[in-house]
N, C-alpha and C positions, 0 to 999 in steps of 0.2 A: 564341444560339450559344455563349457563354461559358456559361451553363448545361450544355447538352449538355457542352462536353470537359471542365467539372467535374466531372458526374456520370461521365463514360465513366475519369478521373483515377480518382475513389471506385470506379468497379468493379474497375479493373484494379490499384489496391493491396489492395484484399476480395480479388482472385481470388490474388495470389502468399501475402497473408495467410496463409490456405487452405492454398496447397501448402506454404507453408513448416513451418506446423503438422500438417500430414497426412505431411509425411515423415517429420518428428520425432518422429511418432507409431510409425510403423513398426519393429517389431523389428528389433535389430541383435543379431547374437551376437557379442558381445563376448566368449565366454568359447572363442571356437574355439582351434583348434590357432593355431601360428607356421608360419611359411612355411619352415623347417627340417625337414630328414628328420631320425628318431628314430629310436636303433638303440641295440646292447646298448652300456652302459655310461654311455647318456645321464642325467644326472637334473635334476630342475624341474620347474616346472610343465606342460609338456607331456607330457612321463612321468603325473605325477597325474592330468590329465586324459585320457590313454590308459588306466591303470588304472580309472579308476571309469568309463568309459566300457564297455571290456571288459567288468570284472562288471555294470554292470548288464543284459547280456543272458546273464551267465553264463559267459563267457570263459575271466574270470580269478579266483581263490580267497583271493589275497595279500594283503599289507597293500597297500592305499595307501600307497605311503612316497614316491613320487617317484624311485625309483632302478631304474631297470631294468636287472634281475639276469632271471635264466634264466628262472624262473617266470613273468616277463611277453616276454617273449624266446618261447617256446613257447606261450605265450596267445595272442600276437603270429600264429603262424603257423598254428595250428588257425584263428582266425578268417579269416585270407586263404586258406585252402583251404577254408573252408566257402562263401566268400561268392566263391570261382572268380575270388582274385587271383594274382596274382605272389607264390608261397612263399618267402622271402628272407629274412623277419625284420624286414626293413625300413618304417618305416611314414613314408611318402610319402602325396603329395596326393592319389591314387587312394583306401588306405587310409583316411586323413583323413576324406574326402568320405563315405563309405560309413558312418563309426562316427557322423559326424555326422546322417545320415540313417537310422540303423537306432536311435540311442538319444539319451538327453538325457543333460545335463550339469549339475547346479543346483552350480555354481562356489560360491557362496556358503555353502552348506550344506557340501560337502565342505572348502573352507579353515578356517571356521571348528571345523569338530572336529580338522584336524591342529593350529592352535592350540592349542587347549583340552589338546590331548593325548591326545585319545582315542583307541582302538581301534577301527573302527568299520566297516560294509561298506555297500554300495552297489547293491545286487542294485533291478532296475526290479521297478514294481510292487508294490514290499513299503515299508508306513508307515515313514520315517525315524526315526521316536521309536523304533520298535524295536529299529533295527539302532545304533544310537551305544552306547558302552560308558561309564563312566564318564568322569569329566572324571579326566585323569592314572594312567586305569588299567592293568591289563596285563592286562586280561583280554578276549576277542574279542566284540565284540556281536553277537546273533544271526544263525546263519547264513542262507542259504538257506530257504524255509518247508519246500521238499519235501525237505531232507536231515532228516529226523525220528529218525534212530538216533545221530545224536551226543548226547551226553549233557549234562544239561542244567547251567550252572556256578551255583556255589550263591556265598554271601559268604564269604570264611574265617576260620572261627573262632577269636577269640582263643586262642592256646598256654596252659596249663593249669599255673599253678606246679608243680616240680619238687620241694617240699615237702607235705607237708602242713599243715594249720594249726596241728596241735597237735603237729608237731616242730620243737623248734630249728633255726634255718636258721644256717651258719657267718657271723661277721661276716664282711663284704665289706671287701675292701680299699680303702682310703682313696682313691687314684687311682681304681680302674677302675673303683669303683660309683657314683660322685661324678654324680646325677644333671644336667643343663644347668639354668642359671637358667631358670626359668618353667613346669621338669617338676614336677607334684604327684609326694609320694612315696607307693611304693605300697608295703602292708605284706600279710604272708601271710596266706591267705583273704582279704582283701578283694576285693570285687566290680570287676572291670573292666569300665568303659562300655564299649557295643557300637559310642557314637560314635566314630570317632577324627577327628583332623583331617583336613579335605580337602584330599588334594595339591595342589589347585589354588591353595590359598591363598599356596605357596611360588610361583607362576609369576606371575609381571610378568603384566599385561593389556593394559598401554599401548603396547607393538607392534603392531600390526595386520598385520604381513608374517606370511607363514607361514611356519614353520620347516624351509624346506627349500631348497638350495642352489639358486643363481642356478641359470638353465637352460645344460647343456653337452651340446648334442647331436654333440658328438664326443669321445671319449674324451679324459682330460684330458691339455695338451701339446701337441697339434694341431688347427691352424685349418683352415678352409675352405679356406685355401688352400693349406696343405701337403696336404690329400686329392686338391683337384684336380691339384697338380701331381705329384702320385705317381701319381694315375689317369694323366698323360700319361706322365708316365715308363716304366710299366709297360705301357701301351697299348704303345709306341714302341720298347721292350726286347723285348717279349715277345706280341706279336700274332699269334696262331694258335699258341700254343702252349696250353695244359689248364690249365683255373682253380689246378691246384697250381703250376703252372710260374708263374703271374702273383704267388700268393700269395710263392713266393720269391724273385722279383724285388723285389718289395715289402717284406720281409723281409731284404735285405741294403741297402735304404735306411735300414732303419730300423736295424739293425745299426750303421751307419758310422756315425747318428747318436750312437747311444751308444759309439760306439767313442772315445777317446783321441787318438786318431791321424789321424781326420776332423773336417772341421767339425761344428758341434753344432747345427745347423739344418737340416729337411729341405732347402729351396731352395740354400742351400750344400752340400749335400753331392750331388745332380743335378747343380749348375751348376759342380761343378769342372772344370779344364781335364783333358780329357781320362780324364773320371771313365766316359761312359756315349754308346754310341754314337749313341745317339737323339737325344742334343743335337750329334752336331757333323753327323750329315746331316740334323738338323732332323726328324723323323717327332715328335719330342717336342712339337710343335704340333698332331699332328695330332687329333681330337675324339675323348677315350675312348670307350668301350664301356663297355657297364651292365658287364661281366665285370670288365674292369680295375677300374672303383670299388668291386665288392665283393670284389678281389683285395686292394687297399687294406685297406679295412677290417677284413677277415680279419685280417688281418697286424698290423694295429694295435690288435686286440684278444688278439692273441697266438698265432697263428698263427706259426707258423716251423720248415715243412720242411726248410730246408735246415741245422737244425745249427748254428746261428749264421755262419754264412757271411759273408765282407767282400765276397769277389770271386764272379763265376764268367765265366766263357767259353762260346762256341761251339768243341769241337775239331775241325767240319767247316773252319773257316775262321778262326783263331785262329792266326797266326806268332809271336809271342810268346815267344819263350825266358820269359822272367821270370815268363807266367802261366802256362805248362806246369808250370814249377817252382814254383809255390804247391800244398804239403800239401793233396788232395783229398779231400771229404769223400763226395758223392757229385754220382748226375746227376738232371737230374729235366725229361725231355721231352727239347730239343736242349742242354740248356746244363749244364754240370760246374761244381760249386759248391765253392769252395776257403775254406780261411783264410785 
C-alpha cells in the first residue's frame, strides 16, 4: 500500500513536471503592442513596432523612427480601410489584433539596427541582410524588391583636391588648418584611402536601450486622465451637437489651460466653481462617446475652431448680461464662442 501512494506521489509530480515544462515551452509574444491606444503624436516603442509592422505588408514607406508624424498617421488609415476597420487614425486593440495576425514582428532585429544607427526597412518576405544600411549611415537600405526604377545608391566618392599637384597650394592659416591630434597630414596629390573610419566606432555600445523616447501615447502634457476627463466634459457640454461643436468645446478647455488667468491644469480648469454647466447638473459623469474622445484629441493635437476662445454660451438660453458682453468671435452649432 505504501508503495502504491509512492508510486502514485512519483506520477503525479512527473505529470505537473510535464505541464510546467510544456507551458514554458509555449510561445509567448512578448514583443506585442501595450494595452494604450496610439495616435498621431505618440512615440516609443509601440509607434516602432506599428511602423515596421505596417511596412512589412507594405503599409508604410518611412523611417522607423518611433514617432508618429502624418506618414504613419495616413499609413494608419489606408490600412484600417483596407482591412474594413473603424477609419480614425487611431490604433486600438481591434487594430492591434489584426496587424498582429496579418504580419510578424522580429523586435530583436529591428531595435538592434535603431541602435547601431542604421537606416533600414522592414518590408515581409525580403532577406534582412538586405534591407539594413550601414551601421551610422544616412543612406536608405534597399527598398522594396518590386519598386525596381529607383535608382540604385552607389558609396560617395572621396571630394577631389581643388589644386592640382604641381600648383602651389596658398599656405593655410595657422588656426584653421591646424589638423586634430591623431589626423595624418595630407599633402597635394597624394592618395586618399577609400577606407575611412566607421562611424560606429564614435557610438557607446554598452547601452543596450534603443535610442528612442520613453512611450507617450498622448501628446506630451496630457495624461489619461486629463483625456478622459475632457471626454466627459465635452460629452456633458456638448452632446448632440457636430464633431466641430465638440472639438470646440475641447478647445476652450484647453485654451483656459494656457490662459494666465485660469488654472493651469485641465482638471482645475473643468472643476472651477461655476466654470461649466455639465459639472454643476452633473451630466459630466455621464459615459463619453467614441465622438467626444476624438473631439478631445482633435483638439489637443491642435485643432481649434473657435479662434482661441476662453468662453462661449448658448444664446437660446443664456441670461447673462456679462457673457452677452464678452467680444464675439463666432458660433459654431448651438453655442457662440467669445474671448
Amino acid at each position: 500500500m505504501k508503495w502504491y501512494k509512492g508510486k502514485t506521489i512519483q506520477q503525479l509530480l512527473f505529470y505537473i513536471t510535464f505541464v510546467c515544462l510544456f507551458t514554458m515551452a509555449l510561445p509567448v509574444d512578448t514583443d506585442a503592442f501595450s494595452d494604450q491606444v496610439v495616435q498621431k503624436g505618440a512615440t516609443g516603442e509601440d509607434v516602432v513596432e506599428l511602423q515596421a509592422r505596417l511596412q512589412y505588408n507594405g503599409y508604410y514607406e518611412g523611417d522607423i523612427d518611433g514617432v508618429f508624424g502624418w506618414g504613419t498617421y495616413w499609413s494608419v488609415r489606408n490600412f484600417q480601410e483596407k482591412f474594413e476597420l473603424e477609419v480614425d487614425g487611431l490604433v486600438g486593440q481591434k487594430m492591434k489584433g489584426m496587424l498582429e495576425k496579418a504580419t510578424e514582428f522580429d523586435k530583436e532585429f529591428v531595435h538592434r539596427m535603431l541602435r547601431e544607427g542604421r537606416e533600414f526597412t522592414y518590408y515581409g518576405g525580403v532577406d534582412k541582410n538586405i534591407q539594413k544600411g550601414p551601421k551610422g549611415g544616412k543612406e536608405k537600405a534597399d527598398p522594396k524588391p518590386k519598386k525596381d526604377t529607383q535608382e540604385s545608391k552607389q558609396p560617395a566618392k572621396e571630394k577631389a583636391p581643388d589644386k592640382a599637384p604641381d600648383q602651389a597650394a596658398p599656405e593655410p592659416p595657422a588656426e584653421a588648418e591646424t589638423p586634430e591630434e591623431g589626423t595624418p597630414t595630407r599633402y597635394p596629390g597624394e592618395d586618399i584611402p577609400d577606407e575611412t573610419p566607421a562611424p560606429e566606432e564614435a557610438i557607446p555600445q554598452e547601452d543596450d536601450g534603443v535610442s528612442i523616447q520613453k512611450a507617450v501615447n498622448v501628446p506630451e502634457g496630457y495624461s489619461d486622465n486629463d483625456i478622459n476627463i475632457m471626454a466627459q466634459a465635452v460629452h456633458g457640454e456638448a452632446r448632440g451637437e457636430p464633431h466641430v461643436g465638440k472639438v470646440a468645446v475641447a478647445s476652450v478647455i484647453l485654451n483656459r489651460v494656457q490662459s494666465p488667468t485660469f488654472p493651469n491644469t485641465v482638471t482645475d480648469v473643468i472643476f472651477e466653481p461655476r466654470a461649466f454647466t455639465a459639472v454643476a447638473d452633473g451630466q459630466i459623469w455621464l459615459t463619453p462617446n467614441e465622438d467626444a474622445k476624438k473631439a478631445v484629441l482633435d483638439a489637443i493635437n491642435g485643432q481649434d475652431p473657435t479662434g482661441d476662445a476662453l468662453y462661449y454660451f448658448n444664446p437660446d438660453t443664456a441670461t447673462s448680461a456679462w457673457i452677452w458682453g464678452r467680444p464675439q468671435i463666432k458660433r459654431i452649432g448651438k453655442h457662440v464662442f467669445c474671448e
